[in-house]
C-alpha positions in Angstrom: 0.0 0.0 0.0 1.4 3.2 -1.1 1.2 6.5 1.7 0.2 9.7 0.3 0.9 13.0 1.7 -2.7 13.7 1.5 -3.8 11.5 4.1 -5.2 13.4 7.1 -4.1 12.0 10.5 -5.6 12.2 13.4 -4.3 10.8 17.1 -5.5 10.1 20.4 -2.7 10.5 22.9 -1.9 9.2 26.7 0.7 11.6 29.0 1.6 10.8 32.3 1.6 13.2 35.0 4.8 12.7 37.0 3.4 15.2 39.5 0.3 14.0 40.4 1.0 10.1 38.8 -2.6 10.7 36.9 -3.5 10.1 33.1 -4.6 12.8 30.7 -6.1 11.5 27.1 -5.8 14.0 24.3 -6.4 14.4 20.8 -4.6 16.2 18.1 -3.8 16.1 14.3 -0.7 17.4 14.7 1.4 15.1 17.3 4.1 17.0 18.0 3.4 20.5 18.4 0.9 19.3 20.7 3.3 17.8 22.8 5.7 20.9 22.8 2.7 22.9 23.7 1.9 20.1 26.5 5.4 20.6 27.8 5.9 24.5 27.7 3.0 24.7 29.9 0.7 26.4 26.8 -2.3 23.4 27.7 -4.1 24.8 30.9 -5.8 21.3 31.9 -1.6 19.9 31.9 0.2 23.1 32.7 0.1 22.0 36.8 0.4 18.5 36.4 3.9 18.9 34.4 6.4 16.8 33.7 4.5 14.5 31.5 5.6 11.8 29.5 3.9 10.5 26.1 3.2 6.5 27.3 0.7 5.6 24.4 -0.8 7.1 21.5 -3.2 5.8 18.3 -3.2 6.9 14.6 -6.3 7.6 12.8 -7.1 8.5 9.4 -10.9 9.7 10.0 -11.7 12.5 12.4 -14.9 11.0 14.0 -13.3 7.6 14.3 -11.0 9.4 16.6 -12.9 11.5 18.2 -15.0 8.4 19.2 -11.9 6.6 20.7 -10.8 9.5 22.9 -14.3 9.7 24.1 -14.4 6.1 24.9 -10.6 5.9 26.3 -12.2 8.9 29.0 -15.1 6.6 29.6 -15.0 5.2 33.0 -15.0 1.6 31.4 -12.5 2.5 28.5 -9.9 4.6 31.2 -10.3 1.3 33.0 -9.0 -0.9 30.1 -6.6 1.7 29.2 -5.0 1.2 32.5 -5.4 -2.8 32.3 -3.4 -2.5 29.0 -0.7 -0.1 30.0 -0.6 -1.6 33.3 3.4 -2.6 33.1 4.5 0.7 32.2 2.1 2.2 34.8 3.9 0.4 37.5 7.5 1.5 36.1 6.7 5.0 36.3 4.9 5.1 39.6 1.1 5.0 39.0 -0.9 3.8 42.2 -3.5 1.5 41.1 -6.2 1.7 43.9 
């Protein structure tokens, strides 16, 4: 399959608080300015809860698919399988599983 520059992309993202050892879920078409912006403090929902780390992150190529997947991930039952999945690299960096 041949990748066109035409494609749109579209991403759902995971950061780690090392501050307050929490998740945040995000979306964003453009990965890494969002991140930048994450990490200068520009986001006001992550600009106390700095340093964050990227631990996970999905690619889409349709906008609502996305959007529904970030919704879901910030469900109560899709943050809970989120967590079940990324449990290993939860545990490394400090995350308190109650």
């Amino acid at each position: 399959m041949e990748e066109t520059s035409d494609v749109s992309r579209y991403y759902v993202y995971i950061l780690f608080s090392f501050k307050d050892k929490k998740l945040y879920i995000g979306f964003t078409t453009d990965l890494k300015a969002r991140l930048s912006s994450h990490a200068k403090g520009n986001v006001t929902a992550t600009r106390l809860r700095r340093p964050l780390k990227l631990i996970y992150y999905e690619y889409f190529t349709n906008q609502k698919d996305a959007k529904t997947r970030e919704r879901f991930l910030k469900s109560g039952f899709g943050r809970s399988q989120l967590k079940l999945a990324l449990k290993d690299t939860l545990l490394k960096l400090g995350y308190r599983f109650i």
